[in-house]
C-alpha positions in Angstrom: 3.9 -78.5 -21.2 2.6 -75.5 -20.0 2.9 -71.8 -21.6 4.6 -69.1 -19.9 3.3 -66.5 -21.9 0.5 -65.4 -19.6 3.3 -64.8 -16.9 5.6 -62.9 -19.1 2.3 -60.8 -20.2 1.3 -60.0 -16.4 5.1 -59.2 -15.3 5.1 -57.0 -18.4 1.5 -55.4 -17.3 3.5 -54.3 -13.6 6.3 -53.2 -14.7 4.6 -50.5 -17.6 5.1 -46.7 -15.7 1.6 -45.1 -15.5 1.1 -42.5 -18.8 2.3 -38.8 -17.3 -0.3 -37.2 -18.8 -3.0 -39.4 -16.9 -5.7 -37.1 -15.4 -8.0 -39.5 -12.2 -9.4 -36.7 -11.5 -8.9 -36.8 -7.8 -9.1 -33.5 -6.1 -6.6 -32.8 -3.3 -7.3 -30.7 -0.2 -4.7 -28.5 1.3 -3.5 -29.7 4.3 -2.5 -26.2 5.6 -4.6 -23.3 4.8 -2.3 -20.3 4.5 -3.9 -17.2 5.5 -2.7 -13.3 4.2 -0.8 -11.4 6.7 -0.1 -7.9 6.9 3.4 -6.8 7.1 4.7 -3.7 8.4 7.7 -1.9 7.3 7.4 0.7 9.8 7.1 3.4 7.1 3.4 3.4 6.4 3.8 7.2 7.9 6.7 8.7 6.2 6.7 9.6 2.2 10.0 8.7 0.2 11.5 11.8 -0.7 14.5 10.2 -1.9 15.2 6.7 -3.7 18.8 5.3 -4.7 20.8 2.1 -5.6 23.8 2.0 -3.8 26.7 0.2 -1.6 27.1 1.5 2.3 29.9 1.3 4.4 31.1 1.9 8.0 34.0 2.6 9.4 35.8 0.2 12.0 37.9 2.1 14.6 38.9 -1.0 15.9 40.8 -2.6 12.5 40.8 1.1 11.4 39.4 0.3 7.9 36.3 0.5 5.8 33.4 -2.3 6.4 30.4 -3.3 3.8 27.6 -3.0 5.6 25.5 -4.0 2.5 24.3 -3.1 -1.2 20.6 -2.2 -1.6 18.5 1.1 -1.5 19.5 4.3 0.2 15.9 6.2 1.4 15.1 9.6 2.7 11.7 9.0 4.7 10.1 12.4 5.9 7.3 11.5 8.4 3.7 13.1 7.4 3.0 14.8 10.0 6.1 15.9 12.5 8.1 16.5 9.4 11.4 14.8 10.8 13.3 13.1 8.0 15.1 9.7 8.4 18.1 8.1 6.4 17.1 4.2 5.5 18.6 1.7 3.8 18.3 -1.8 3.3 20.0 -4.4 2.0 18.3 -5.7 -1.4 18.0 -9.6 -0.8 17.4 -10.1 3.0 15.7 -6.5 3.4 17.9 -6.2 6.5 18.1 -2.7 7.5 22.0 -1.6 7.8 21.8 2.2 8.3 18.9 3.9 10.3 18.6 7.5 11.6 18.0 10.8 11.8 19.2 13.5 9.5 19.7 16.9 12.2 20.6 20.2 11.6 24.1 19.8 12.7 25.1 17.0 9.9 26.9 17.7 6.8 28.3 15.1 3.7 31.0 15.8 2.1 32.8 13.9 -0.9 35.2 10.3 -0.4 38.8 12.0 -1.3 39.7 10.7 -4.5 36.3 9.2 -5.1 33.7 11.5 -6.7 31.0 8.2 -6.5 31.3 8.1 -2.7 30.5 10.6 0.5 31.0 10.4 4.2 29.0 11.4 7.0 28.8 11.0 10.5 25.6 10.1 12.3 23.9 8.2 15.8 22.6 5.3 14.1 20.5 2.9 15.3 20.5 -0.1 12.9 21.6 -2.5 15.0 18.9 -1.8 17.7 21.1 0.4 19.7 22.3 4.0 18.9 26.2 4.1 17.7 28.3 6.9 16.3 28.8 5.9 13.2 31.1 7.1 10.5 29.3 6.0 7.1 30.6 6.0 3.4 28.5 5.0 0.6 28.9 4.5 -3.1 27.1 4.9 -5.9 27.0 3.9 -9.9 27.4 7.2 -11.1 28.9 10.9 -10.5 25.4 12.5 -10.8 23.7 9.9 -8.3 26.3 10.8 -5.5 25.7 14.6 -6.0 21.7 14.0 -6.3 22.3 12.4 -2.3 24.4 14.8 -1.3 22.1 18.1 -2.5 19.3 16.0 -0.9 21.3 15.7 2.1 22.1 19.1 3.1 18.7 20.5 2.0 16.7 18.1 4.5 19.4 19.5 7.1 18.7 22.6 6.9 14.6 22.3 6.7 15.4 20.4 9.9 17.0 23.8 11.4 13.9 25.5 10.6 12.2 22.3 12.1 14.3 23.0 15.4 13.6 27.1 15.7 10.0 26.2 15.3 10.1 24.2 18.4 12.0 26.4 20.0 9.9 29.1 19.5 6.4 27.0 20.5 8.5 25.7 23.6 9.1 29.5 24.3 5.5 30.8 23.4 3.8 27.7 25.8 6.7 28.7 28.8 5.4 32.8 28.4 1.5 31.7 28.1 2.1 29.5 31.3 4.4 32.1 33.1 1.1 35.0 32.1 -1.5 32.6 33.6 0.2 32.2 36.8 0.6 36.0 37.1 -2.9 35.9 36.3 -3.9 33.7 38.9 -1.8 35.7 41.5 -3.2 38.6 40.7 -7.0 37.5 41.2 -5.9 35.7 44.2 -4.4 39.1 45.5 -7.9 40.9 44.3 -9.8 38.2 46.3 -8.0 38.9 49.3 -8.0 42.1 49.9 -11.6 43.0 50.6 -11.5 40.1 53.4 -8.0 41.6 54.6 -9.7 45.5 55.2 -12.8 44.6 56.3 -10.6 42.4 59.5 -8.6 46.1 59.7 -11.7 48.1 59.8 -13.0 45.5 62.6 -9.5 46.0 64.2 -9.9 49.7 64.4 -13.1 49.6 65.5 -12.7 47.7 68.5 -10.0 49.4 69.5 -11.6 52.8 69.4 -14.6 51.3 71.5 -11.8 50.1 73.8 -10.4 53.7 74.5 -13.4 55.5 74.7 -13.8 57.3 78.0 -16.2 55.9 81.0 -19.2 58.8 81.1 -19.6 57.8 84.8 -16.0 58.8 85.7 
């Protein structure tokens, strides 16, 4: 009669799970090489003069009530060399940007009635990729945070005024340097002429004196 034991022993031998702490020693290639890429946030050129937790919301005219636009980091960018000064915030998991614009001269904040943790201001923002008037409320932990954004706030307005007179006055400056050029011009023009224009009256004259002087033969 013949023993079974050999087949028990070799079903045994395929059925025994491989150790999990077996090292082959095989070396596996990547099958995708991933490469670094550079990733631009579009504020490489401003400096962050201002940096806050908070909630943002937007009015809705439409359903006339208050919208979440999203919880993240409130931002006040000031570009390093034009000097303008930008309100940015983000949401904190998607990085989606849910208020984006610029803080002018003629914008003020003033404080949510009944809440001393929230402000509203209105602004043209341009979040979504097109500019909207916006009415914007936004919330933050504490009492002192809210009055730190609001200070901030009206002091980058009114640097923006000085901003805006600057202009004004280069604009102004540029129009008289222009205006003094031109006059400039008009006045050598004038100086080139009129050598040419009374030496042709001279010539004038003289002809017609030669054509009224008297016949000697008469």
């Amino acid at each position: 009669m013949a023993s079974t034991e050999p087949e028990h022993q070799h079903r045994e031998d395929e059925e025994a799970p491989a150790g999990d702490d077996e090292d082959t020693g095989a070396q596996v290639a990547p099958i995708v090489k991933l490469e670094e890429v550079a990733v631009s946030t579009g504020e490489e050129d401003e400096d962050a003069i201002l940096d806050l937790k908070s909630k943002l919301y937007r009015f809705d005219k439409d359903g006339n009530q208050w919208k979440e636009r999203g919880a993240g980091t409130v931002k006040f960018l000031k570009h390093k060399e034009s000097g303008k000064v930008r309100l940015v915030m983000r949401q904190s998991k998607t990085l989606k940007i849910c208020a984006n614009h610029l803080v002018l001269p003629a914008m003020s904040v003033q404080e949510h009635a009944g809440n001393e943790k929230s402000c509203v201001w209105h602004a043209t923002d341009f979040a979504d990729g097109e500019l909207k008037d916006e009415l914007f409320c936004i919330r933050f932990a504490s009492v002192e945070n809210c009055k730190t954004f609001m200070e901030m706030f009206q002091e980058v307005a009114e640097s923006q005024k000085g901003n805006e007179e600057n202009k004004d006055a280069t604009a102004t400056a540029d129009a008289l340097d222009k205006l003094s050029v031109e006059e400039k011009k008009t006045e050598e023009k004038a100086v080139e002429e009129s050598p040419t224009a009374a030496k042709e009256e001279e010539t004038k004259t003289s002809e017609d004196k030669k054509e009224e002087k008297p016949d000697p033969s008469t």
